[in-house]
C-alpha positions as CSV (number, residue, x, y, z in Angstrom):
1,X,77.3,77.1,67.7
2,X,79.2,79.8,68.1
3,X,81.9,79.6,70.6
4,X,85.1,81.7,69.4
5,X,87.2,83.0,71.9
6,X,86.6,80.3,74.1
7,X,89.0,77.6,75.4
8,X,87.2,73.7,76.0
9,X,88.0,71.5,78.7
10,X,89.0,68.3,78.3
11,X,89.1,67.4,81.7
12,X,85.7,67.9,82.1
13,X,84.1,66.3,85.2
14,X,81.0,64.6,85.2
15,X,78.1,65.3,87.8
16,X,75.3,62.6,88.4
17,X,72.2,63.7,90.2
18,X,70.1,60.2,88.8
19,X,69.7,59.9,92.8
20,X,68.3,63.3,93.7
21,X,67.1,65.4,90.1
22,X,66.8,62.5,89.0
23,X,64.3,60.8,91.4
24,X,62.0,63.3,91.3
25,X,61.2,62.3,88.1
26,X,57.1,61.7,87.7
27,X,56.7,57.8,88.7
28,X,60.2,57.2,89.8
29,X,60.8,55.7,92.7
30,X,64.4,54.1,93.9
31,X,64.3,52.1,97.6
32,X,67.1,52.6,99.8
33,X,69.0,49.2,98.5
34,X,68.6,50.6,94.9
35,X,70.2,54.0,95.7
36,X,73.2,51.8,97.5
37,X,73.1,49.1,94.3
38,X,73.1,52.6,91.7
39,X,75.9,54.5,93.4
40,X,78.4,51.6,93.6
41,X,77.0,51.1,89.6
42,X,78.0,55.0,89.0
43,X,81.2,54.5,91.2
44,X,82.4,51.4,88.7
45,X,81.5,53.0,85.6
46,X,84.0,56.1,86.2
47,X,81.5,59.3,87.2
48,X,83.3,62.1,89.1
49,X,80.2,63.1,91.4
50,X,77.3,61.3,92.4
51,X,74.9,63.8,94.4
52,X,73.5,61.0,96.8
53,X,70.1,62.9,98.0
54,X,68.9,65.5,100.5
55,X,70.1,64.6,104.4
56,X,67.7,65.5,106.6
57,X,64.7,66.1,104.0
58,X,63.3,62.6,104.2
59,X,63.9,59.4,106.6
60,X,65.4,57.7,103.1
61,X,68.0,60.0,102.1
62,X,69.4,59.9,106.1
63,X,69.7,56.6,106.3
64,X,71.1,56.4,102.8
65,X,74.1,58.6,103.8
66,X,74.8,57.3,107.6
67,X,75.2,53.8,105.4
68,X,77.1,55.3,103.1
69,X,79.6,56.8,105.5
70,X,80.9,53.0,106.2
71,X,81.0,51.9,102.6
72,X,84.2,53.3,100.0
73,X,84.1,54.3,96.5
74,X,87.2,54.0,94.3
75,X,86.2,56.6,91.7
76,X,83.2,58.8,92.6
77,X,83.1,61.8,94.9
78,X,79.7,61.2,97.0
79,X,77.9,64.9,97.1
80,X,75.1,65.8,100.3
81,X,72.9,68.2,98.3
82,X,70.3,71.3,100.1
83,X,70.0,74.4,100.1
84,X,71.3,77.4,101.7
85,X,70.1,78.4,105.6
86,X,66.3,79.4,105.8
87,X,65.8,83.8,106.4
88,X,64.9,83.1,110.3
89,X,67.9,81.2,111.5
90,X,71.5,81.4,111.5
91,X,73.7,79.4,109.8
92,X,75.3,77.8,113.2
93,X,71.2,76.6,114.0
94,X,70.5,75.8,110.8
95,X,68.9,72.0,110.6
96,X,69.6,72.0,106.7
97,X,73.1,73.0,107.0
98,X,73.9,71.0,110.1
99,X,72.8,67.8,108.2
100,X,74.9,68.4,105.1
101,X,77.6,68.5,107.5
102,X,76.4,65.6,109.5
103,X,76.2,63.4,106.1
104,X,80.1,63.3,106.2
105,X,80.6,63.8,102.5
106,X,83.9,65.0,100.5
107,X,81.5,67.7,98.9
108,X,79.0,69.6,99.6
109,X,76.3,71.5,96.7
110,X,74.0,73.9,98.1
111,X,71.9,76.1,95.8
112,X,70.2,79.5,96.6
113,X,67.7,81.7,94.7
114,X,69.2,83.9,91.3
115,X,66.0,85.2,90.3
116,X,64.9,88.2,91.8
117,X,61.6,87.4,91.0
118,X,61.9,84.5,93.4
119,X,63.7,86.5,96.4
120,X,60.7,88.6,96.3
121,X,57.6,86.6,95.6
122,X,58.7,83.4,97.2
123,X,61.3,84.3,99.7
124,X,59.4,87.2,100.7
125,X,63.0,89.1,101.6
126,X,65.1,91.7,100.0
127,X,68.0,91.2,97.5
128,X,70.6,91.8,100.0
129,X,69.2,89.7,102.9
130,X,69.5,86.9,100.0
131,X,73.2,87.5,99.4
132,X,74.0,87.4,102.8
133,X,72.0,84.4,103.5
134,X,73.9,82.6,100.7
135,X,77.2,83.9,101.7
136,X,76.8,83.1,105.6
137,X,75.6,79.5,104.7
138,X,78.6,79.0,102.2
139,X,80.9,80.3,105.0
140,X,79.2,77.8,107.4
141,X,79.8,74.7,105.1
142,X,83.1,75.5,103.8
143,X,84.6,75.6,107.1
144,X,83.4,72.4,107.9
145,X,83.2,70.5,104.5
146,X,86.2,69.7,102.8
147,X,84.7,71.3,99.3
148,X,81.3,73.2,98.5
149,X,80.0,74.5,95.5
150,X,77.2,77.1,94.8
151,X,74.4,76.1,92.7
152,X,72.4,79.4,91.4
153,X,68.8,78.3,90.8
154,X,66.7,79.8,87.5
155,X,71.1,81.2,86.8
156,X,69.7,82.2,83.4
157,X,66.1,83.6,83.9
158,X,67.9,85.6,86.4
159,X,70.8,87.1,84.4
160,X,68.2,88.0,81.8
161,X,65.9,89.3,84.5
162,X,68.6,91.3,86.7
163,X,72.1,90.8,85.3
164,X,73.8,93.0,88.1
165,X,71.9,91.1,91.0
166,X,73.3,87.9,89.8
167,X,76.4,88.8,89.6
168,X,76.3,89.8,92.8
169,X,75.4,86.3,94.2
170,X,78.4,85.0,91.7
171,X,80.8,87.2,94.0
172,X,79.1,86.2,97.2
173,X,79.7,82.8,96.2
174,X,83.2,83.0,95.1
175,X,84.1,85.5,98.5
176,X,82.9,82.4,100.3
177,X,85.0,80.0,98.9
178,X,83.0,77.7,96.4
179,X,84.4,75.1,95.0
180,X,82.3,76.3,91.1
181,X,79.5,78.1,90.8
182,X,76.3,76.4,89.4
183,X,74.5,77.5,86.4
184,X,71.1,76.1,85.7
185,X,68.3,76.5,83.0
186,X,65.4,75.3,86.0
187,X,62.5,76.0,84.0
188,X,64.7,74.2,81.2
189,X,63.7,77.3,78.5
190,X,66.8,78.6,77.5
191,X,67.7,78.1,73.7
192,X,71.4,77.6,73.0
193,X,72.4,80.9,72.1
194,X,71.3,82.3,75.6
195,X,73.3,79.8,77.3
196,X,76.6,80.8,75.2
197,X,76.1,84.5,75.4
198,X,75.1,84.4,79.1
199,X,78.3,82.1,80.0
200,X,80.1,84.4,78.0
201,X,79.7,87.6,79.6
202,X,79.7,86.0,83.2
203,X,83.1,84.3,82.3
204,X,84.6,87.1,81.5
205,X,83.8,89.2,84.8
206,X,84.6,86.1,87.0
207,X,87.3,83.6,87.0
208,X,86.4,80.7,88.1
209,X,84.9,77.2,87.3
210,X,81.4,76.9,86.3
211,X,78.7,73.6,86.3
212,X,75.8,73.5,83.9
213,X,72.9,71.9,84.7
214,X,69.9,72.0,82.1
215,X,66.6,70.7,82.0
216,X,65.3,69.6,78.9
217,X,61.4,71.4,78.6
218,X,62.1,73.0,75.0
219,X,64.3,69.4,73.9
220,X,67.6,71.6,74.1
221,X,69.0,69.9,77.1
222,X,71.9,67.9,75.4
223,X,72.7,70.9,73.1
224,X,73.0,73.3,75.7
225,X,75.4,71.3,77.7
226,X,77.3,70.9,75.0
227,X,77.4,74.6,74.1
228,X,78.5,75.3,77.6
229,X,81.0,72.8,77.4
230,X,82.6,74.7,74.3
231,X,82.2,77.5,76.4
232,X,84.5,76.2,78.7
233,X,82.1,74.7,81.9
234,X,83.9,72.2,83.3
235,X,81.4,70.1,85.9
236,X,78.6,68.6,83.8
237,X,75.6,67.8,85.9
238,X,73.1,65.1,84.1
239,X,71.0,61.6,84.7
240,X,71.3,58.0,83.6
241,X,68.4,58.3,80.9
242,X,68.0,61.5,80.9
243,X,64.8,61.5,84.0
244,X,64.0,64.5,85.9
245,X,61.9,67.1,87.0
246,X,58.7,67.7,84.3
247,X,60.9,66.8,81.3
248,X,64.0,65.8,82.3
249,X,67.6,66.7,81.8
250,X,70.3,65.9,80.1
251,X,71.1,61.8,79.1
252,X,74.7,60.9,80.4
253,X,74.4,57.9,78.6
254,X,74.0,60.1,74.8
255,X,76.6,62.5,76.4
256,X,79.2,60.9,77.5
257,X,79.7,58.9,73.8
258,X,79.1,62.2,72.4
259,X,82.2,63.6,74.3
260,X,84.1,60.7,73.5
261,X,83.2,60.0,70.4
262,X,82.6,63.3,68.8
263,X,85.0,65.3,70.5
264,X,87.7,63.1,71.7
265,X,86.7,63.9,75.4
266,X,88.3,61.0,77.3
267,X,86.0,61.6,80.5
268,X,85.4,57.7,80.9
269,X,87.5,54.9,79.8
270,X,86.3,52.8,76.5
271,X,85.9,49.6,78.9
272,X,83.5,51.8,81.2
273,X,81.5,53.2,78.2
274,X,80.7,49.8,76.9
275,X,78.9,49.1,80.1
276,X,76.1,52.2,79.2
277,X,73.4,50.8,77.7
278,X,74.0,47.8,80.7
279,X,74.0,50.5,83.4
280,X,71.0,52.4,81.6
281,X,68.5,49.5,82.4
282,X,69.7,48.5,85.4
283,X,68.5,51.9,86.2
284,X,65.5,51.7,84.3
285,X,64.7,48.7,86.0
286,X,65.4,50.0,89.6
287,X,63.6,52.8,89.1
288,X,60.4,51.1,87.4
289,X,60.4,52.3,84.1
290,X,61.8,51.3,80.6
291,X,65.0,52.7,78.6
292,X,63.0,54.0,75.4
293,X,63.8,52.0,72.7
294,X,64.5,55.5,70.6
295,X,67.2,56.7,73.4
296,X,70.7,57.5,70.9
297,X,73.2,55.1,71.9
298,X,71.8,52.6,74.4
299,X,68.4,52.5,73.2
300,X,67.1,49.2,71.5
301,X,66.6,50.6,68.0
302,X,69.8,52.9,68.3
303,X,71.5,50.1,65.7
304,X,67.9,49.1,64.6
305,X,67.8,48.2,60.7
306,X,64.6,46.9,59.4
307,X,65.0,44.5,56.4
308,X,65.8,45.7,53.0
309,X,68.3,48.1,51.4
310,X,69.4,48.7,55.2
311,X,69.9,44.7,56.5
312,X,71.7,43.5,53.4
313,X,74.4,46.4,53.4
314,X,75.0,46.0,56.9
315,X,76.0,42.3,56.6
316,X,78.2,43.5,54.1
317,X,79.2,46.6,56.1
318,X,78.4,47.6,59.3
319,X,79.9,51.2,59.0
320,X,77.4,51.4,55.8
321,X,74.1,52.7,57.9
322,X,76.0,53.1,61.3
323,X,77.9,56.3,62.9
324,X,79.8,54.5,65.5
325,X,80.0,50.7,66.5
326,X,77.4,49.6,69.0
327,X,79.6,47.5,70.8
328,X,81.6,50.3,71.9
329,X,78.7,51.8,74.1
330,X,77.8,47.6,75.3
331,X,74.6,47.7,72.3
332,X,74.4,45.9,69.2
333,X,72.7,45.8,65.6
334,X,69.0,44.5,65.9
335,X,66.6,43.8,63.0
336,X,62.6,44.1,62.6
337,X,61.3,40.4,64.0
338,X,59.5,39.0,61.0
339,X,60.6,36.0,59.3
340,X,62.9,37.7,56.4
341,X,64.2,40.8,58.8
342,X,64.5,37.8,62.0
343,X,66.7,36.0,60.0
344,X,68.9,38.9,59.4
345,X,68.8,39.8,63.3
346,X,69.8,36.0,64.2
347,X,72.6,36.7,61.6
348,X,74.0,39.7,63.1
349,X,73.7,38.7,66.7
350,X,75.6,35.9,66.0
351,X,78.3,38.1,64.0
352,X,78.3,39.7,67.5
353,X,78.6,36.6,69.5
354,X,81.7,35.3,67.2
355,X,79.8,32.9,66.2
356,X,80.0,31.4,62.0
357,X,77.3,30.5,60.1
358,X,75.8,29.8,56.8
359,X,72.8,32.8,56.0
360,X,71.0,29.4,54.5
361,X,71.7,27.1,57.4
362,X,68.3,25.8,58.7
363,X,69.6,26.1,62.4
364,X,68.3,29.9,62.2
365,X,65.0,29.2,61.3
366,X,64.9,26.5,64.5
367,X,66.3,29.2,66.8
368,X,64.3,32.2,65.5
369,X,61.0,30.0,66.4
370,X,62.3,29.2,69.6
371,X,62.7,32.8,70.7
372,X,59.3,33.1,69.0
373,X,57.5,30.8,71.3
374,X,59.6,32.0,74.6
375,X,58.6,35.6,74.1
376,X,55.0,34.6,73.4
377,X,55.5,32.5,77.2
378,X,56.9,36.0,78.8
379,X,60.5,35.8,78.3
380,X,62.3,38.9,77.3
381,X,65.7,38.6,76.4
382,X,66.5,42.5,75.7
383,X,67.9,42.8,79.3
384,X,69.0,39.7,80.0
385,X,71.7,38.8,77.2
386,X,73.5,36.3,78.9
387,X,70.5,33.9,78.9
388,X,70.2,35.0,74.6
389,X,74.4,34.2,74.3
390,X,73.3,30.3,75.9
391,X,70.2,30.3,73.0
392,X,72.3,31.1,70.8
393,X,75.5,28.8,71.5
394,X,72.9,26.0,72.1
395,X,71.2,26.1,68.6
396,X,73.9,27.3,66.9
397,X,77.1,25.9,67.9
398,X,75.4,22.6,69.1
399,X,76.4,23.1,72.5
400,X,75.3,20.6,75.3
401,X,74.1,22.2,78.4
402,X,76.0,21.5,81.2
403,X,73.3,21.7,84.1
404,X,69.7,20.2,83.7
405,X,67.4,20.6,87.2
406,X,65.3,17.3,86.9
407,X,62.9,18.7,89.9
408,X,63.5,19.9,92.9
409,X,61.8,20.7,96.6
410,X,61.9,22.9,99.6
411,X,61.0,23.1,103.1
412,X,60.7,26.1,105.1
413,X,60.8,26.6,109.5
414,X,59.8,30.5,110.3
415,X,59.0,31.4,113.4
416,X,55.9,33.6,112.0
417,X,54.9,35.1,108.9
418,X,54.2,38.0,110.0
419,X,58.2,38.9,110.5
420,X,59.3,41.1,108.0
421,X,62.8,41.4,108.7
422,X,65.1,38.7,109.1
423,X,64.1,36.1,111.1
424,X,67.0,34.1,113.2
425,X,64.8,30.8,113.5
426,X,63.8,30.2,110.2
427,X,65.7,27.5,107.6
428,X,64.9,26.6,104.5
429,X,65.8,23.4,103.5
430,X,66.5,22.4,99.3
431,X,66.1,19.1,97.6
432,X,67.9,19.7,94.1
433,X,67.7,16.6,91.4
434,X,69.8,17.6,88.4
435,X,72.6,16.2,85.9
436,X,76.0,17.9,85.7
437,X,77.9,16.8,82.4
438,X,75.3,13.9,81.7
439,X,76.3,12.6,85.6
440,X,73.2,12.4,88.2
441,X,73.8,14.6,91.2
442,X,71.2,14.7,94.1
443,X,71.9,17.4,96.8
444,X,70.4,19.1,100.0
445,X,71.2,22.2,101.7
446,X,69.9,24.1,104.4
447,X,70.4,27.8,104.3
448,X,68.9,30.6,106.9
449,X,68.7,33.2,104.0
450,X,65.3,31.4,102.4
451,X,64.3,29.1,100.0
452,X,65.7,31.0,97.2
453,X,69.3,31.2,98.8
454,X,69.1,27.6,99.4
455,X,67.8,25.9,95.8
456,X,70.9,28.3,94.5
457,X,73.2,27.1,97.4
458,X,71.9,23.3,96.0
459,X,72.8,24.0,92.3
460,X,76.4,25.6,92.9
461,X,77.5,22.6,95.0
462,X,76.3,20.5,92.6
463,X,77.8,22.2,89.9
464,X,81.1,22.5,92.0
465,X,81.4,18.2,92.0
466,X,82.1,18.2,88.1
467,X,84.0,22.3,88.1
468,X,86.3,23.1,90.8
469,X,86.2,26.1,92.4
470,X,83.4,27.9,90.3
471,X,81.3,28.7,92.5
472,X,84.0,31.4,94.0
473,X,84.0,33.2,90.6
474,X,80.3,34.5,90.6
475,X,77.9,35.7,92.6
476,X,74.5,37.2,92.8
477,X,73.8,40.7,93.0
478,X,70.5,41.4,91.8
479,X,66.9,39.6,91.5
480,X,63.9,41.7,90.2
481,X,60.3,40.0,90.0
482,X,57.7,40.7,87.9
483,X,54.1,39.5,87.8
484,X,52.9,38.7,84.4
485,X,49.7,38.3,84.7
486,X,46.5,37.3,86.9
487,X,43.6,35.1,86.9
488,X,41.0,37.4,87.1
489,X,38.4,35.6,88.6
490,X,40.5,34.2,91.2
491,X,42.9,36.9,91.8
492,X,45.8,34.6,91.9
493,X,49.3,35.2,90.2
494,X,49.4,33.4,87.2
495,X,53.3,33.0,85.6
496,X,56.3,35.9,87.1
497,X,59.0,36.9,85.1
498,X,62.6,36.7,87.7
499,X,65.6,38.8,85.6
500,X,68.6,37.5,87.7
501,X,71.7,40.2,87.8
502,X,74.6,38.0,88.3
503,X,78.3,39.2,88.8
504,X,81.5,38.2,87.5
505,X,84.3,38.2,89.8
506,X,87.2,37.4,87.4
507,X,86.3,39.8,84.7
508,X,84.1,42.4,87.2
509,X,81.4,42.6,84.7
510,X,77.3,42.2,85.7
511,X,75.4,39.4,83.4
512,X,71.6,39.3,82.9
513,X,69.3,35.6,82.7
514,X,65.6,35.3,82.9
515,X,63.0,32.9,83.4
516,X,59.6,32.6,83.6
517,X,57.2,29.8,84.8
518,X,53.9,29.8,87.1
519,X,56.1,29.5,90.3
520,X,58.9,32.1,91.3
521,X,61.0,28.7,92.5
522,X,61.3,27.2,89.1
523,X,61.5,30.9,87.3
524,X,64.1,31.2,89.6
525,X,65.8,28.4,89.0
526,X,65.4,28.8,84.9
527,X,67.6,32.1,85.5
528,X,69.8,31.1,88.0
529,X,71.1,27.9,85.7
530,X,71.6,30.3,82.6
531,X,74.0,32.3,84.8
532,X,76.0,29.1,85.7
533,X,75.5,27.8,82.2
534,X,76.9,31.2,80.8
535,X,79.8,31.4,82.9
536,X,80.9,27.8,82.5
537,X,80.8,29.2,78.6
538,X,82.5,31.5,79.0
539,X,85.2,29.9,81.4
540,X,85.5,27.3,78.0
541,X,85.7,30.1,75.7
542,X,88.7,31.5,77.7
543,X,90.6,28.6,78.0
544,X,90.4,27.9,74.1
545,X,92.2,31.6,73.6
């Protein structure tokens, strides 16, 4: 790349759109509860901007920001995103521009047409009626929003299409008062070199800050953000694995290790960054799709060795086939599961967990078929790691659970089951049978919330007989189901997989467990006692520092 005369920012600031560019992606979908659950995830994890949705374009994205209006965030600026007024109205009785402003946010990114082509042919109005369109609508908002920025759709195809036009909606933009002025590659065909000598000359003419936002249809999305970024761009706009439009954009979760990393860009703290590959399939799994297990960084076989040369120098030496530690982006080395190469894996996932043991000891070869035979029932422990760290201490370390569910039973009053919102009327009542530290406990709860909230309810109070006070240091946060499979000639469910998001309240961190049976009740329960087991492990572990 060639970059000379230009001056990089460290204090780059980082622009999520996961929630608007990124939902448009082809068989993404995020409920309303997900969008909350992501932003608060972004908000923790140290992004800048989180552009929340379109107000007023769909019922969603309304409710999403009047909710969001009574809820804080302690890092993230929450962004309204639309577009500039419409060639029939004014800006004062323009419904776009009045719903940005009714969504109540700190800032405001609108973007207009830069292609010429596009004021023409899909517009349908001159050049000029566009600039003064874009700078009435930027006037509009930036007299009612506390910051707005312009974002220039097709910035690139334009500038190489009309070069004096676009700069002409650069000075509209800046006379209006925006905050930056947006660059983007929409059609995502720019190669690297157009993105420096465009940025270049536009820099030059214009002082002020700048955004990229790429799309990745020619696989240059990374590299041209980076490239603008040596340029000098300071808000980076990108997704949590990288979804999109057609072919996505740029991966915040391969840039932002990249910037650190590579470049010595502190734009997230090192505790924040080991929580990527975490927050990469909580996404995933929000948005119904998987993390690809080839994604740099956070991707399954990102530390992947298969057994050989590979395996036996990274027991030796992990910085033999590595470029940076997984830990530091929350990943870790994995092996090929066969019998030689899932030997080495138990080995280095132990290396990971602390945990010292003989390569000969015949403990592996017991744990390795046990994770055999649970994967073969359904489980999956890729995203659920606490329930793998319980395996491992229990096979490995000898340790003795501390909660066993003997069996248990429900009840359940509801008023009709037709009700799909909360019903007042209904209770569920528990019946939990289960030994805490080798003592008997029976308990029964009644809980409003379902039978769910009440088994749960059950265990921690049981669980809180023999450790004080542990219920108050967890709770949780996220429950996703998954059908397995069916009985075809029936049609009935036949086992569900429940991965149970769990949080820590002492150390703020979000766990993973999983279980799987024919019933959701005793899947369930399988996770939800491999989240108590794990903190209760953990609680141990700390007290031995």
């Amino acid at each position: 790349m060639k970059t000379k005369g230009h001056k990089m920012i460290k204090d780059i600031k980082l622009f999520d759109t996961t929630l608007r560019d990124g939902a448009q992606a082809e068989g993404v979908s995020f409920s309303l509860q997900d969008k909350i659950k992501i932003t608060h995830l972004l908000d923790d994890i140290g992004i800048h901007y989180i552009e929340g949705g379109w107000p007023g374009s769909n019922p969603k994205d309304t409710e999403y920001f009047e909710i969001m209006k009574k809820r804080k965030l302690n890092n993230a600026i929450l962004v309204a995103f639309g577009s500039t007024r419409r060639a029939k109205e004014t800006a004062e009785n323009s419904k776009i521009l009045n719903a940005l402003v009714g969504a109540e946010t700190k800032h405001v990114s609108i973007f207009c047409k830069g292609w010429d082509f596009h004021v023409r042919e899909a517009l349908k109005i001159t050049l000029e009626e566009n600039l003064e369109l874009i700078y009435d609508s930027m006037k509009f908002l930036k007299q009612r929003v506390p910051s707005v920025s312009l974002g220039i759709e097709h910035f690139y195809d334009g500038y190489k299409a009309n070069p004096e036009y676009l700069k002409k909606i650069i000075k509209a933009g800046i006379d209006a008062g925006t905050t930056y002025i947006g660059t983007a590659d929409t059609n995502g065909g720019c190669l690297p070199k157009d993105i420096e000598r465009i940025l270049t000359e536009v820099k030059k003419e214009f002082d002020v800050d700048y955004s990229i936002h790429v799309h990745n249809d020619c696989g240059f999305a990374l590299v041209n953000a980076m490239t603008a970024i040596e340029c000098g761009v300071k808000y980076i706009h990108g997704t949590i694995n990288g979804i999109g439009e057609r072919c996505g954009m740029v991966d915040l979760c391969v840039l932002i290790p990249n910037l650190k990393l590579k470049w010595g860009i502190n734009c997230i703290s090192d505790e924040n960054m080991k929580r990527l590959r975490e927050l990469a399939l909580i996404i995933a799994d929000c948005g119904g799709f998987k993390v690809s297990k080839y994604t740099p960084y956070v991707g399954r076989n990102a530390f992947y060795h298969k057994a050989g040369v590979h395996v036996d120098a990274i027991l030796k030496n992990p910085k033999t086939y590595n470029h940076v530690d997984p830990d530091l982006v929350g990943n870790e080395y994995t092996t090929a599961v066969s019998e030689l190469a899932g030997r080495a894996n138990i080995l280095l996932l132990a290396e990971n967990y602390k945990i010292k043991i003989d390569k000969n000891d015949v403990r592996i070869n017991e744990l390795l078929t046990y994770i055999k035979e649970q994967e073969n029932r359904g489980f999956q422990y890729d995203g659920a790691g606490a329930s793998r760290y319980v395996l491992f201490k229990k096979y490995l370390e000898n340790y003795r659970p501390k909660v066993d569910v003997q069996n248990f039973s429900f009840s359940m009053s509801k008023s009709t089951v037709r009700d799909v919102d909360y019903d007042p009327n209904s209770e569920a009542e528990a019946f939990v049978r289960m030994t805490i530290n080798g003592s008997e406990e029976v308990v029964t709860v009644t809980d409003k919330k379902g039978p769910l909230t009440a088994l749960g309810k059950a265990v921690r109070e049981g669980v809180n007989r023999h450790f004080e006070n542990v219920s108050s240091q967890y709770k949780t946060i996220d429950i996703k189901i998954r059908v397995m499979d069916y009985t075809y000639e029936g049609g009935d469910i036949h086992k569900m997989r429940v991965l149970l998001g769990t949080k820590d309240l002492e150390t703020d961190t979000i766990y993973y467990t999983v279980g799987v049976s024919h019933d959701i009740y005793s899947a369930f329960l399988r996770a939800f006692v491999d989240a108590v087991e794990y903190k209760l492990i953990r609680n141990e572990e700390k007290n031995q520092e």
